[in-house]
Every structure is written in structure tokens, then in C-alpha cells.
N, C-alpha and C positions, 0 to 999 in steps of 0.2 A: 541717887535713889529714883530722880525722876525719868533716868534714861534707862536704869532697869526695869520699871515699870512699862514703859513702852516698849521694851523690847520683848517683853513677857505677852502682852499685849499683841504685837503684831504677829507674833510664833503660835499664838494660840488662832487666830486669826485665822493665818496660814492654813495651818491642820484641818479646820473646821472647811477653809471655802476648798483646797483638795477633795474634801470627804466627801463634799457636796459634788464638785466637778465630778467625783467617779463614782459618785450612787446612780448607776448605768441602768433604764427601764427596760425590763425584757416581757416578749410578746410571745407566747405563745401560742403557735398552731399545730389543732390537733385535726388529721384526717378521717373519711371515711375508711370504712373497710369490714365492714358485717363483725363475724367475731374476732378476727385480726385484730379489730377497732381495743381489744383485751391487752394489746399489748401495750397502747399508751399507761396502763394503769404502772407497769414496770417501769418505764422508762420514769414514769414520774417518781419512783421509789429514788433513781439516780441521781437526779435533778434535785432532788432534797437532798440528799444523802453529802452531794456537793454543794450545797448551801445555797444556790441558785433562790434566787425570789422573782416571782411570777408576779406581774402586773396586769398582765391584762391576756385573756383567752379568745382564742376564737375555734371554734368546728364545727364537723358533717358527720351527721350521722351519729355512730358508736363515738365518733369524736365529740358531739355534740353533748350528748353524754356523761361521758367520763369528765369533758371539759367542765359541763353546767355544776356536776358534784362536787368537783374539785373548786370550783369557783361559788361556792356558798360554804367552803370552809374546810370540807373534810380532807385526813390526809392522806398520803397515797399507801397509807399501811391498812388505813381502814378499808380502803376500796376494792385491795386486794382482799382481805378478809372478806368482805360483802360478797366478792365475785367467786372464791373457794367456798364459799359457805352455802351458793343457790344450785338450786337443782335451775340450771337457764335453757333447759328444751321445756322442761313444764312452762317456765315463767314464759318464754317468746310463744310457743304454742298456744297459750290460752288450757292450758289443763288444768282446770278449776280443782281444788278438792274437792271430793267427792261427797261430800257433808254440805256442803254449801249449790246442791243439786236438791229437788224436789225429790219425790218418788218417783214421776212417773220417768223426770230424767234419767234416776238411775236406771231404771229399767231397760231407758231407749239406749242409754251409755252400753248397758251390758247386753245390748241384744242384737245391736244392728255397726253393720262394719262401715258404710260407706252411706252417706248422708249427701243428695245433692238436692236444688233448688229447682221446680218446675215452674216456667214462667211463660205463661200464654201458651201452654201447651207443649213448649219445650224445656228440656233440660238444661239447665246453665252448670255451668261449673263456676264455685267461688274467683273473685278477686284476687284473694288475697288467703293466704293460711291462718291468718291469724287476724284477731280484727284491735291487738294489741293491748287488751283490756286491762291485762295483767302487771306489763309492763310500765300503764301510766298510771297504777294505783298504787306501785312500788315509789312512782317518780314524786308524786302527792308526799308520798309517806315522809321520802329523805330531804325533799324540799319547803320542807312545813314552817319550818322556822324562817324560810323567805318568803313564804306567802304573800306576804303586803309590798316586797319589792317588785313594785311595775318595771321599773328603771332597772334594766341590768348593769349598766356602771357606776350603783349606787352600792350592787354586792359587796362581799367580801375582798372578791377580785373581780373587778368588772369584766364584762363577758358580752361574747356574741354569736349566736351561731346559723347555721344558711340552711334555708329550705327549699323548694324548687313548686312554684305554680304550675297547681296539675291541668291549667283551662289554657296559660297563656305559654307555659316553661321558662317563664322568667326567674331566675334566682329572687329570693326574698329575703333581706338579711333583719333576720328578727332580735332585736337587741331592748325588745317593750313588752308586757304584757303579763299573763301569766305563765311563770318558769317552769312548770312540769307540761302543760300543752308545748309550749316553742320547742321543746326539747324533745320532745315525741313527735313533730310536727317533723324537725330534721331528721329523724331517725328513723321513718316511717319508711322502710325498703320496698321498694318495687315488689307485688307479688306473696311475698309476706306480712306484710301489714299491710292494714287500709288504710285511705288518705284520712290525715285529722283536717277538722275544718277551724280555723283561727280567724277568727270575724265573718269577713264577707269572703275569703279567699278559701280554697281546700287545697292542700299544701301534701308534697312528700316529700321522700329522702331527697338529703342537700345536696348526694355526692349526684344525682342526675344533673345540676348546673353549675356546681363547683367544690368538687371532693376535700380541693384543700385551700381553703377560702384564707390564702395571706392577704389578698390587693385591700380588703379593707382591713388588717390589721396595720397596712404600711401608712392610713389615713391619722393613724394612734399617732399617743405621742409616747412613742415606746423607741429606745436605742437600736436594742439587738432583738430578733426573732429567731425562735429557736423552733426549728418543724419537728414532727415525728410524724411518718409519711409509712400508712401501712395499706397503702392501697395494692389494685392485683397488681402484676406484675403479667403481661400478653402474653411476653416471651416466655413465661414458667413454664414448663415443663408437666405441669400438675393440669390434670383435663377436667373441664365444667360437665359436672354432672347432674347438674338441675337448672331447673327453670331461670331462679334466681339466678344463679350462678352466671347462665351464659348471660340475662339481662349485663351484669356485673360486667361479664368478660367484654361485652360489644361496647359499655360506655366505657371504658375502659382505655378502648385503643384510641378513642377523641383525650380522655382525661393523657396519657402518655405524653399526648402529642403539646399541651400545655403544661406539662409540668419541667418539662427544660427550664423558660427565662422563670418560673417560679422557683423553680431550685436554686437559680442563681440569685432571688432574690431574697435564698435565706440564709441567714450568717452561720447558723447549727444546725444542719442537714441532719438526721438520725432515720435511717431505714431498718426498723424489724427484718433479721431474717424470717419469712413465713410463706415465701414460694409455694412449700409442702401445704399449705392451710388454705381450706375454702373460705367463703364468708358464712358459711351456717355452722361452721365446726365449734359449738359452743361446748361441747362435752370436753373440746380438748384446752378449758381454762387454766391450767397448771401450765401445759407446755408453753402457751401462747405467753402466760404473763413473764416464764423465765427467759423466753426468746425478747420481750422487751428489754427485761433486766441485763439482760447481755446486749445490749445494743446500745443501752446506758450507759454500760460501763468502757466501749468502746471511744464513747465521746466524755469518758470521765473528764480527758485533761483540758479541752476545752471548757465544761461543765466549771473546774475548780477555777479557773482564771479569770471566768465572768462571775463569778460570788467573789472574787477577792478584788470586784468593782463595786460591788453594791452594800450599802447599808444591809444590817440584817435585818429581819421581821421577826415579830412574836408567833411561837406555833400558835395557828388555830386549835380550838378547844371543841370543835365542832361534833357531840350528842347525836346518836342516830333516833328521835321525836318516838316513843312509844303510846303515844295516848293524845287525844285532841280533845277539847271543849267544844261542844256543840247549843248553841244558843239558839240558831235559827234553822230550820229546816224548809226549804224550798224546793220542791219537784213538781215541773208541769207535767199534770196528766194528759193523758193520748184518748184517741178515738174510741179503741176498745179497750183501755187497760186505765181503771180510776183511783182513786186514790188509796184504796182498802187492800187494792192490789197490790200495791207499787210499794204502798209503805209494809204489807206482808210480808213482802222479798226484803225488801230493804232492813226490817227490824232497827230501826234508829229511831229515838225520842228527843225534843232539843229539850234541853235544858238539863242534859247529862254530860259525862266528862265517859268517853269510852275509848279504848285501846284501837290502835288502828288497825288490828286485826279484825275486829265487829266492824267496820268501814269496808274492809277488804272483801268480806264473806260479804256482806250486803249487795255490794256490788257482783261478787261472783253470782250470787244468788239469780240478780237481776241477766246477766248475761248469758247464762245456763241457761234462759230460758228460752231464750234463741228468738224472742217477740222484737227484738231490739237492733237498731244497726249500731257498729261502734258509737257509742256515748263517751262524752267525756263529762268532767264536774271539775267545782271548782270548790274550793274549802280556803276561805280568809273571811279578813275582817272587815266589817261593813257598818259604820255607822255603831263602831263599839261591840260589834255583837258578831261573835264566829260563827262565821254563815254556809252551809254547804249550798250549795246552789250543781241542782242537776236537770239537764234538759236533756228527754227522749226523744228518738225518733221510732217510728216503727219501721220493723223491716218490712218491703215490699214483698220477700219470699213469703208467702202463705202454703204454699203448696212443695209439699218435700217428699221425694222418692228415696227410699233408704232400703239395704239390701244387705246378706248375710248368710253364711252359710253354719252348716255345722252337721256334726257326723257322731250317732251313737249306735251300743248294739240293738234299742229298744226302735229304732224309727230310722234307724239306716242314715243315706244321704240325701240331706235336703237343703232346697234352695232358699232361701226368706227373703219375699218382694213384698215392701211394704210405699203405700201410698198415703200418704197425712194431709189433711189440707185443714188449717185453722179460720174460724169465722165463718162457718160453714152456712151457721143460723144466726146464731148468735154471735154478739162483739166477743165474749170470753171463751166460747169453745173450740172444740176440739174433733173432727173425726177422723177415723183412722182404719185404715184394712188392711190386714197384713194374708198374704198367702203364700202357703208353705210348701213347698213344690218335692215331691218324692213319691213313694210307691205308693203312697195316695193324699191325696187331694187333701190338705187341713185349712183350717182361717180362724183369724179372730175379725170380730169387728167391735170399734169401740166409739162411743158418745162421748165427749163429756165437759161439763160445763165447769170451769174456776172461776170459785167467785170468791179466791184469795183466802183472806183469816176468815169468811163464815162458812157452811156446809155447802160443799159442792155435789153433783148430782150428774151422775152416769149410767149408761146403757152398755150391755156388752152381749156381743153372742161368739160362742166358740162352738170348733166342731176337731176333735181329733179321733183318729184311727188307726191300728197296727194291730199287727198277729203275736199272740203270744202263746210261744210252745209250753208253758206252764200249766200243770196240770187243773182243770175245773172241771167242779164235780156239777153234773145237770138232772135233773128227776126227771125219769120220764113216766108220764101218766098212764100207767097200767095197774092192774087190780091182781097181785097188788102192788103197788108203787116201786120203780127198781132205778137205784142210783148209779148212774156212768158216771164217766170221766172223759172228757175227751183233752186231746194231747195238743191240738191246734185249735186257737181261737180267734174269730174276728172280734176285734173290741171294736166301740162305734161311742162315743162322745157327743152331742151336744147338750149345753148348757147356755141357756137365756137368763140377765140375769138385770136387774134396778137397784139402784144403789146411792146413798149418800156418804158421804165421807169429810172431812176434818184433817186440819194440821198442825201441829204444833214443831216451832222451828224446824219445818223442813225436815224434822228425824222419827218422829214420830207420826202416825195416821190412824185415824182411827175412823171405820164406817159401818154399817149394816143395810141388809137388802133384802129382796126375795129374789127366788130364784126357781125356773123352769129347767129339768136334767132328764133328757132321752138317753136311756143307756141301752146298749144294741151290746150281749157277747155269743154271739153266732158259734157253735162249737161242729164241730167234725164227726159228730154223734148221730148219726142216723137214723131216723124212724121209720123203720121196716113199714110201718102200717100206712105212711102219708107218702113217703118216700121223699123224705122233707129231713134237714137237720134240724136238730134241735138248742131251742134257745136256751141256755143257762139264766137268762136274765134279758127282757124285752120291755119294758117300762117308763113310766114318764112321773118322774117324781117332783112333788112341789115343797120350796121349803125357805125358810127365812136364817138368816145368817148374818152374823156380827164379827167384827177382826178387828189385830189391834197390831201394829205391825211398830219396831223399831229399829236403826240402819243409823248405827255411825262411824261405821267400817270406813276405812281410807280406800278399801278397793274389794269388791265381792268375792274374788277369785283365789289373789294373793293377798291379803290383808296383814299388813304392819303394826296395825291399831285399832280398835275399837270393838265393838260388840252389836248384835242384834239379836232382836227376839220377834216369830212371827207366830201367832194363834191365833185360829178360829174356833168358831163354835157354831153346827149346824142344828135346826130341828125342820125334819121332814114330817109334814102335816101329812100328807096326801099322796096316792099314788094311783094312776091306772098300768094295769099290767098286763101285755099280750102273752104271757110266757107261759103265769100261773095264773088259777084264780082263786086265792086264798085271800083271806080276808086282810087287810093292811092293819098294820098297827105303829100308829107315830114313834119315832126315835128320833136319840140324838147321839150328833158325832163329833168330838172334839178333839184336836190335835195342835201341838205346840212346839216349837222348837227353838232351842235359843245358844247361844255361840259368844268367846268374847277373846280376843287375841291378844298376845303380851310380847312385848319385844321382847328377847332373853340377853344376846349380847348382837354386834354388829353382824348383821344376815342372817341370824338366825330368829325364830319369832315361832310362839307355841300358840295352837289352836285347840280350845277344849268344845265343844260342840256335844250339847244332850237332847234330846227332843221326844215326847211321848205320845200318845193314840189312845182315845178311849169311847166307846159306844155305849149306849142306854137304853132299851129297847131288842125288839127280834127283827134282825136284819137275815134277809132271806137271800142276796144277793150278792156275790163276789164282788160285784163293784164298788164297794164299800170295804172290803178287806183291806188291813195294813199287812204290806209284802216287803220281805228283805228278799233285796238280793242286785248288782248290776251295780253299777258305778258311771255318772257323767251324764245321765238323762235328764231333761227340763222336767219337773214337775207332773205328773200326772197319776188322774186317781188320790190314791193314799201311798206309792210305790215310796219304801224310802231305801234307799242308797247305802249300799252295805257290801264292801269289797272281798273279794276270795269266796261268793257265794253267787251263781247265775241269777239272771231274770226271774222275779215272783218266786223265789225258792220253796220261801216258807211263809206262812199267813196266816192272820187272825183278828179278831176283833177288838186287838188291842197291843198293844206294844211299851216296850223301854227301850233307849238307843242311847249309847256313846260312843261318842268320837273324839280321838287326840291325833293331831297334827305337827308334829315337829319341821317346820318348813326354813331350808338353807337356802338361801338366794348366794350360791358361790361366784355368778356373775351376773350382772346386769340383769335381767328379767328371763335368767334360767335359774330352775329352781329344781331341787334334790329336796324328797318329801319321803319321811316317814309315818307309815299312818297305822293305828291300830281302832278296831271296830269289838264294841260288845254288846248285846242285848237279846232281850225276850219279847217273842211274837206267838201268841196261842189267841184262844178265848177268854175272858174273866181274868184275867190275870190281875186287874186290883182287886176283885170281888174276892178270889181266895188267896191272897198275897204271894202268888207267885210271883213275881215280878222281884220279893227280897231274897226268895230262897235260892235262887240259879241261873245262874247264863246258860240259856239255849243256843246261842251262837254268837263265836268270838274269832277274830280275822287279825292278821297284819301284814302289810304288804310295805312297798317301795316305789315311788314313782318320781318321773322326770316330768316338769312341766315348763315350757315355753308360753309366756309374752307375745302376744301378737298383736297387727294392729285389726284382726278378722277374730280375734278371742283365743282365748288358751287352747293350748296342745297338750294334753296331758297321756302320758302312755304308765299304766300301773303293773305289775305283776303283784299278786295277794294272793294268800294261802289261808282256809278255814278248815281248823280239823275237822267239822263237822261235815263238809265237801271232800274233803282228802285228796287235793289234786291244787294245782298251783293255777290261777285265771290269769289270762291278761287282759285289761280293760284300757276300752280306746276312745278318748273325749276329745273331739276336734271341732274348733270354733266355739262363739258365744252360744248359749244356751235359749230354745225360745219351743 
């Protein structure tokens, strides 16, 4: 009995210290490679899939990446889910949604195409595309639950990944600190992202001093390393067509020439095919990740031989963090931007438990605002207490030249040169002159002071002008009085105007003002007796006004979601008039419009839009009429926008309007739009309820509209029985 016992004894032995001899440590290394870098997430589906267990990571860049995510737990089905599930030109772009912009952003969003930085008198062109903001507020979110690990070989699976010093070009291999910075710090590409700064050093992408950082995983104490190597390839055949790119292509023929005795220093080589692939081709995430998965499955057999070395592991359980606890709030204020400011945009209170989508927007907030250079934050634990901790810089741009074109039937082709320069007078303002280049001369100029969540205070003057063939009717002073028309008009615009204003989260505005209005309508009308034409309307009217504006539309143009509502409300006190000389009598004008959008199924999404007009008072002057008719003009006057009906068709001192939009996005930011138009434009029309009893004019058309990054292209043909003839209407670029 006692030799059976021992012999049970040494057999069990046996088995255990085998088991042990071939629980074999495997090392992986993941490469650089821009969006290539999408293939490691496949090849990692293989590597599971074969039972393989991962001890220890190292990467560059997108390897950096995909490494640090996989290495705090999650697994590579999620990753792939994460990376199908993002729109990643918004995310690397910095395309903020558009809800998490001010007003005055959206407006600059929608008005102006090309945005550069004037600095001592010259023009700079950005850095960098991107200043990466988006991308480390994602990297926060998925890394929340390591917050508190400094020590990256204390992770899940310990980890390291390589940066490159932008002062000395030293490799810096960062394996301490916090894990969403290091990570972004690797990842930081030449050109498209701006350098992060990580202590005393400002660090970018790893793959400028070692794309595929094995030499320190050979320091591990790891058996076998397994590479997945998706860098370019010199000899491809595929031509660099951007900046980046070629950066890419040039380090590229150095990385080549090291990565021989590296090859040979890995025991599971795996090369993506992706020849065909740039490093910015993030749109093409499906193909990239099934080219890893076939590259995986190339190295299945060796894959299955090294798992049938090792112990197995428990899957990770690893939650993607939807909500954080905020206990302490820290942000240092800046020179010109204090705390009423900062915490305005930001919207965060400590001692609350909030989604990390309010963390996201906060920060979008902040960065929209363009006052700031890349910032990072950091969100852990501190003495018990979950601590955001954010530290600004301002940006040196204060002065920005921005530009834009656009084309309608009302104002033809015009150029928009605008010059901005912030700090002008004040730490918090704002001045701004834009000039509108076409068959005449237009401008805005604006003032304006933010003083964040309390009442800010602006200045503005405009001046616009065009001819309109629309017919107005002009009195001329004879005994006894006899009314023309004339068929051509100069209109003449300006408007000086004081004003305070309000906001509430960023969607809402609310202000009131007075206001100075020169209207000039010069008509083609003759007077035999002066030999002079005559004015329809020559006057300088003074008047106070209140608006209330709301915007939580995802996009002004093509809208997927949301709704707005714009009204104001005029009273004209006072007027002198060179036209006429009838006695003045105060009135009021008030108009509203409001709109709200509904996905229906995938690309397709319905726009209902109503909007109305109404006066109080004897207005003696056209310039104050509500007109249908025209399609794709910027705002002016009262003119509202009513398809299958010309310029100022029909008018009056009051209106009703609807509009429905059925919009197809059948590809990518081309869009196939059905539109139908109805309403009433007379006199009185709520005074004697016309406005319930009949449509005066009703319209439906079809149009095509294009995406641009200079503003929509929109081309419509519309038909109104009441016009009896089919228009086409032509909107080209942002509107301003």
C-alpha cells in the first residue's frame, strides 16, 4: 500500500511539474501603422480563438492602442465592436457635436470654410489636423477602471508602449503614469495630431523611433513573442497622397531597413495584407479588421501549438465604464478666461455621479472654443476622493483669418474674408469683421464681450445691398398723389445695433437690444419734375428688440436629430424719413420659426418646419414686408424661402409657412430631398382669420444636395401652381 502510494505521488508530481515546464510566457508586439494599426484588433480575434494567452504587451502608436485596451482587460470581440460602431474621421478629426458648440460657434461652423491662425502679421498654417481631443476623452472613458494603476505591469496584462521626444528624438519607453495620456502620447502621429506633453517632456508618435518596439520586450521574461507587423510597406505599389502619408513613407524606408534582424527576433511573424491601405483610411474599418482576421488565420497552426503550451487564463470580464463619481473638481484658471467661464463650458458640479458623456460634451465645449491649445485631464483617485484634475493652456492664436464662399439667386457670387482677433480690449472679448466681396460691397462688424453663465454685451453694425426685380410700389408726391411701381430696385441695409445676451447650456440664448436701421430702396421710377428717381423708402428707424433662440440640431443643413426654434420681437419707437413726410407712428414686428427632425428608418430622416410673421401698427414701407419666394438665401429683411415661386413673389404684412422635408442620405453626405412648401402672405391675416380659411401658395419640388467641406451644394427644381412653370434653384456654399 505504501509503494502504491508513492507511486500515485510521484505520477501526480510528474504531470504538475510538466504542466509547469510548458506553461510557455508569450510577448506580444503590436506595431505602428495609422489605421492599418485596425488590423491588430483581428488578428487578436485569432490568437483567442486559438487559446493563446497574452502575458505581456508591448506598441506604437494605433499599436499602442489597441495594445493598452487589450491590456486593461477588454477582449478582442469588444474591440472590434467599439471600432464598427464609431464614426473614426469624426473621432480623429476632432468633430465635435454640434450641441456641445456655443452659438456664436455654430454660426462660425456654418459660415466660414477655411479657418487659419495670423501670427505677427503672418499667416500660419496649423500643426497638426487635429489636436486629438476626442480621441483621449474616449481613451479616459475605456480606461477608467485603471485609473489608479501608475505601474503598467501591475494591469490586467502588463504593458508598454514607445514614444518619441519631440526636443531630443529620443525613444521614451513609457511603462508609468497615467494610462490614457502614455497612450495618446504614442499615438500622437506627425501632422495629425499635436504633441502630448507627459511631465517635463512633449512626446509623439512611437513609430518616429521605433515602429515596432520588441528590443524591450526581449528584457521580459516572456518565452515566445508573437509580432503583428502592419507598418507601410516602401515597395507598395499604393502612392502617398498626403502630408502624413509621405511623412510615413520617408520613416518608413529607415523603419524597413531595422526591421530584418527584428523579424528574426520574432518566433510568430504575422503581416496584414494592407499594401492597398493608407494610414488615414479609417473609413475603411470592416476591410482592415477582416485583412487581420485572415492573417490570423494564416498563423492558426502555429497559434494552436503555442496554447497547447500554456496554462489556460480566466476570460476577462472587462465593462465598457458608463458613468464616473466626481467628488473633487480642480481647474486652473488662465489669464483671460476665469472660473465662471471655464466652469460654464465645462457644466460639471463635484459631489455628483455623471455619465461620461457630460464629461465628453464639457470638454467638447471647452475645446470648440478654440481659446485653448490641446489640454489633457486627468480623472482618479486622490486621497479618497475622485478627483478630475484639468490644466489649461491658452492658445497663442488670437488672431484668425477665415474665408468662404457661396453663391445664390438673391446676391449672386460672393467672396467672405473675415478677420477675428480675440482680447482686443478686454481679457474675454471678441472682435470680428467680416467683408463680403461681390457686385457690391457688404460687412458685418461685431463686438463682444463673454462673460460665460452671466449677461454678455455686444456691438454690431451690418450693411447689405442687391437689386431686386420684384415689383414695389412708390408714391409719388403730386396733387394728387399717384402710385408707381417700379420693376428694379436698389435695397441698401444698414443696421447698428447694442445688445445683451444669455445662455443656457449652450442651446438656448436669450438677449435684447436697441437698434439703429438705414433702409435705402432706390427704385427705377423717375421723377419727370427733379429728374431724380425715386425712393420707395429712405429712412433711419430706431427700435428695441428682444429674441430667444434654440439649436439642438446635430447639423444646420442636414439634420439627423434635433429641433430649433428662432423669434423675435421688434418695436420701432422712432423714425426720420427722407422719402416721405408723414407723420411716424410706432409699431411692432414679430416673427418666429421653429423646426424639429425625426430619424424615420436608416438614411432616411423627416423635417417638419413652420414659421410665422406678424405686425401691429401702419407700416409704410416695404422693408418691413414678409415675401415668399427663392430658395438658399442667408437671411435678409423678412424674405422667407419658399420653393417653385421667384424672388419677393408675393408680400405682406403678415404670413403662415410650412415646410416638410423628407431627406435620403443614399450615400455618405449625398443627399436626395423631397420638399413640399405651403402658406399665406397678405395683410391682417390674423386680424380677419385668413390665415385658417386658405392656402395662397403651395409648392413641391425635388432636390440633390452635397456635403462639402466649403458648405452644401444644393440644386432644386420645384413647381407652384400658383407660378405655373417649374424653377430651378441653385445654393452653393455656407450661407452668410
Amino acid at each position: 500500500m505504501k509503494n502504491l502510494s508513492s507511486f500515485f505521488l510521484v505520477f501526480i508530481s510528474t504531470v504538475v511539474f510538466s504542466q509547469v515546464q510548458q506553461d510557455v510566457k508569450v510577448g506580444l508586439i503590436l506595431s505602428g501603422g495609422g489605421a492599418k494599426g485596425i488590423a491588430h484588433v483581428g488578428v487578436l480575434k485569432e490568437i483567442e480563438r486559438a487559446g493563446v494567452r497574452i502575458d505581456y504587451i508591448g506598441g506604437t502608436s494605433m499599436g499602442a492602442i489597441v495594445g493598452g485596451l487589450y491590456a486593461c482587460g477588454y477582449s478582442a470581440s469588444q474591440l472590434e465592436q467599439m471600432l464598427l460602431g464609431m464614426n473614426l474621421s469624426d473621432l480623429i478629426n476632432d468633430n465635435f457635436d454640434r450641441d456641445s458648440k456655443s452659438f456664436d460657434a455654430k454660426e462660425d461652423a456654418d459660415r466660414y470654410a477655411i479657418t487659419l491662425p495670423v501670427v505677427k502679421g503672418k499667416i500660419q498654417f496649423p500643426l497638426s489636423l487635429s489636436k486629438g481631443q476626442n480621441v483621449y476623452s474616449l481613451l479616459v472613458q475605456l480606461m477608467y477602471d485603471q485609473r489608479n494603476t501608475t505601474d503598467f505591469s501591475k494591469l490586467p496584462i502588463p504593458f508598454y508602449c514607445v514614444a518619441t521626444d519631440i526636443n531630443s528624438g529620443e525613444k521614451a519607453i513609457l511603462d508609468t503614469g497615467y494610462l490614457p495620456l502614455t497612450v495618446n502620447a504614442s499615438s500622437a502621429l506627425p501632422t495629425l495630431f499635436s504633441p502630448v506633453k507627459v511631465g517635463n517632456r512633449t512626446l509623439l508618435d512611437g513609430g518616429v523611433a521605433d515602429n515596432y518596439p520588441i528590443d524591450e520586450m526581449l528584457k521580459k521574461n516572456v518565452d515566445v513573442i508573437i509580432g503583428i507587423d502592419v507598418q507601410t510597406n516602401v515597395s507598395s505599389q499604393h502612392e502617398a497622397t498626403t502630408f502624413s502619408e509621405i511623412l510615413t513613407r520617408i520613416g518608413s524606408f529607415q523603419t524597413q531597413k531595422e526591421m530584418a534582424p527584428k523579424k528574426e527576433k520574432t518566433d510568430i511573424y504575422i503581416r496584414p495584407e494592407l499594401d492597398a491601405i493608407n494610414t488615414l483610411s479609417f473609413d475603411k474599418q470592416a476591410f482592415i479588421l477582416e485583412q487581420g482576421v485572415l492573417a490570423g488565420k494564416k498563423a492558426s497552426t502555429q497559434l494552436i501549438a503555442l496554447a497547447q503550451k500554456q496554462l489556460p487564463r480566466e476570460p476577462f470580464a472587462t465593462e465598457i465604464p458608463d458613468a464616473f463619481q466626481l467628488d473633487k473638481l480642480y481647474i486652473e484658471t488662465t489669464p483671460n478666461y476665469k472660473a465662471n467661464y471655464l466652469l460654464g463650458k465645462l457644466r460639471l458640479k463635484a459631489k455628483n455621479m455623471y455619465p461620461f458623456q457630460n464629461l465628453d460634451e464639457g470638454m467638447a465645449n471647452l475645446a470648440a472654443t478654440q481659446n485653448f491649445e490641446a489640454f489633457r485631464y486627468t480623472l482618479k483617485t486622490q486621497n479618497e476622493e475622485e478627483t478630475l484634475t484639468l490644466l489649461l493652456s491658452e492658445t497663442q492664436q488670437t488672431t484668425l483669418l477665415r474665408a468662404s464662399l457661396h453663391y445664390d439667386k438673391l446676391f449672386g457670387a460672393q467672396a467672405l474674408v473675415n478677420l477675428t482677433h480675440k482680447h482686443a480690449i478686454l481679457k474675454n472679448d471678441a472682435l470680428s469683421l467680416d467683408l463680403m466681396l461681390g457686385e457690391y460691397l457688404q460687412y458685418a462688424f461685431s463686438y463682444f464681450i463673454d462673460k460665460g453663465r452671466f449677461w454678455s454685451i455686444g456691438l454690431s453694425a451690418k450693411q447689405h445691398q442687391f437689386e431686386t426685380a420684384a415689383p414695389v410700389e412708390v408714391l409719388q408726391q403730386s396733387e394728387p398723389p399717384n402710385v408707381l411701381q417700379s420693376t428694379n430696385t436698389r435695397v441698401l441695409i444698414q443696421k447698428n445695433s447694442g445688445y445683451v445676451q444669455t445662455l443656457f447650456r449652450e442651446e438656448v440664448v436669450l438677449g435684447a437690444g436697441i437698434s439703429h436701421q438705414h433702409t435705402v430702396f432706390r427704385t427705377n421710377v423717375l421723377d419727370t419734375k427733379t429728374a431724380r428717381f425715386l425712393y420707395a423708402d429712405n429712412t433711419d428707424y430706431y427700435s428695441s428688440f428682444g429674441y430667444l433662440n434654440v439649436d439642438t440640431r446635430d447639423d444646420a443643413f442636414y439634420p439627423k436629430k434635433g429641433g430649433f426654434f428662432a423669434g423675435d420681437i421688434t418695436y420701432y419707437f422712432d423714425a426720420k424719413s427722407k422719402s416721405f413726410a408723414t407723420n411716424f407712428s410706432p409699431f411692432f414686428i414679430g416673427k418666429a420659426t421653429m423646426g424639429v427632425t425625426a430619424p424615420l428608418q436608416r438614411h432616411w430622416s423627416l423635417l417638419l418646419h413652420t414659421s410665422g410673421g406678424f405686425s401691429v401698427g401702419d407700416i409704410s414701407s416695404p422693408a418691413f414686408d414678409f415675401a415668399f419666394g427663392g430658395y438658399g438665401n442667408a437671411p435678409m429683411l423678412h424674405y422667407q424661402p419658399f420653393i417653385g415661386l421667384p424672388l419677393q413673389h408675393a408680400a405682406g404684412d403678415s404670413f403662415v409657412k410650412a415646410e416638410t422635408i423628407i431627406d435620403y442620405e443614399f450615400t455618405s453626405k449625398h443627399h436626395l430631398r423631397f420638399l413640399m412648401n405651403a402658406g399665406v402672405v397678405s395683410d391682417d391675416i390674423f386680424s380677419n382669420g385668413e390665415w385658417k380659411k386658405s392656402i395662397d401658395y403651395f409648392s413641391g419640388g425635388i432636390a440633390y444636395g452635397l456635403e462639402t467641406f466649403a458648405g452644401p451644394i444644393e440644386l432644386t427644381a420645384a413647381y407652384s401652381p400658383q407660378y405655373r412653370r417649374v424653377l430651378f434653384h441653385v445654393n452653393l456654399g455656407w450661407q452668410f
